[in-house]
C-alpha positions, 0 to 999 in steps of 0.5 A: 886939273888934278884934284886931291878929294877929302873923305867928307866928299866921297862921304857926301858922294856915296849918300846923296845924288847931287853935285858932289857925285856928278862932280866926281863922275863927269871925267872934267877932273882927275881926281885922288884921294888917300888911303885912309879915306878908304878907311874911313869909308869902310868904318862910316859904311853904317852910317853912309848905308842909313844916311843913303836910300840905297841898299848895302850892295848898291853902296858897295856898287857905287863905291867901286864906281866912284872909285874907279874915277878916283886914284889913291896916292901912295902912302909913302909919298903921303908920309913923305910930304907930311912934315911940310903939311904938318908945318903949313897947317900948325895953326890951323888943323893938322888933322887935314894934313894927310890931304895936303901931304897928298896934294904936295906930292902929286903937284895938285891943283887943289884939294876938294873940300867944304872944310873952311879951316883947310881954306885958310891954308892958302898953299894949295888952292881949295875948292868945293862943289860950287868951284866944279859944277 
């Protein structure tokens, strides 16, 4: 399956080892994500370091680990598709649409993600870790 992953899981991935990590290292799935989540990533490192166990350098380790099995979408096929997520999500949360825009312009299966508010979207399927493990 193509799955497209939201920031809150590689979050949850680079904190704890459980099924979130399993999940995006068992190669079951091909997993992407966008390039804003690597933003994110970046600008939470504090906070994922304090929240981990782990030392700076194992965090940096880790994150090109599980960025190895993790495929960024192009930006310009993000904003392309991002007027029809826009739209989908209007009454939802449009914050999630950069993660739609991506899974429309891939041909995702579905969109990793606890995000209940993503849930009610019912475009492209979402699933969480108890769908993949």
């Amino acid at each position: 399956m193509k799955i497209v992953v939201d920031t809150n899981r590689l979050i949850s991935a680079l904190i704890k080892d459980a099924n979130t990590r399993q999940i995006l290292l068992s190669g079951k799935n091909k997993f992407y994500t966008i390039e804003y989540s690597i933003w994110e990533l970046k600008k939470h490192q504090m906070h994922i370091i304090k929240k981990s166990t782990l030392s700076p350098e194992n965090i940096s380790a880790l994150f090109a680990l599980i960025m190895s099995a993790i495929e960024i979408v192009d930006e310009k096929h993000v904003k392309k598709n991002m007027k029809e997520a826009t739209q989908i999500l209007k009454d939802v949360d449009t914050g999630d649409a950069p993660f739609l825009a991506a899974a429309i312009a891939i041909n995702a299966d579905a969109i990793f993600s606890h995000d209940k508010h993503l849930k009610q979207q019912g475009f492209v399927k979402v699933v969480t870790n108890k769908d993949l493990h």
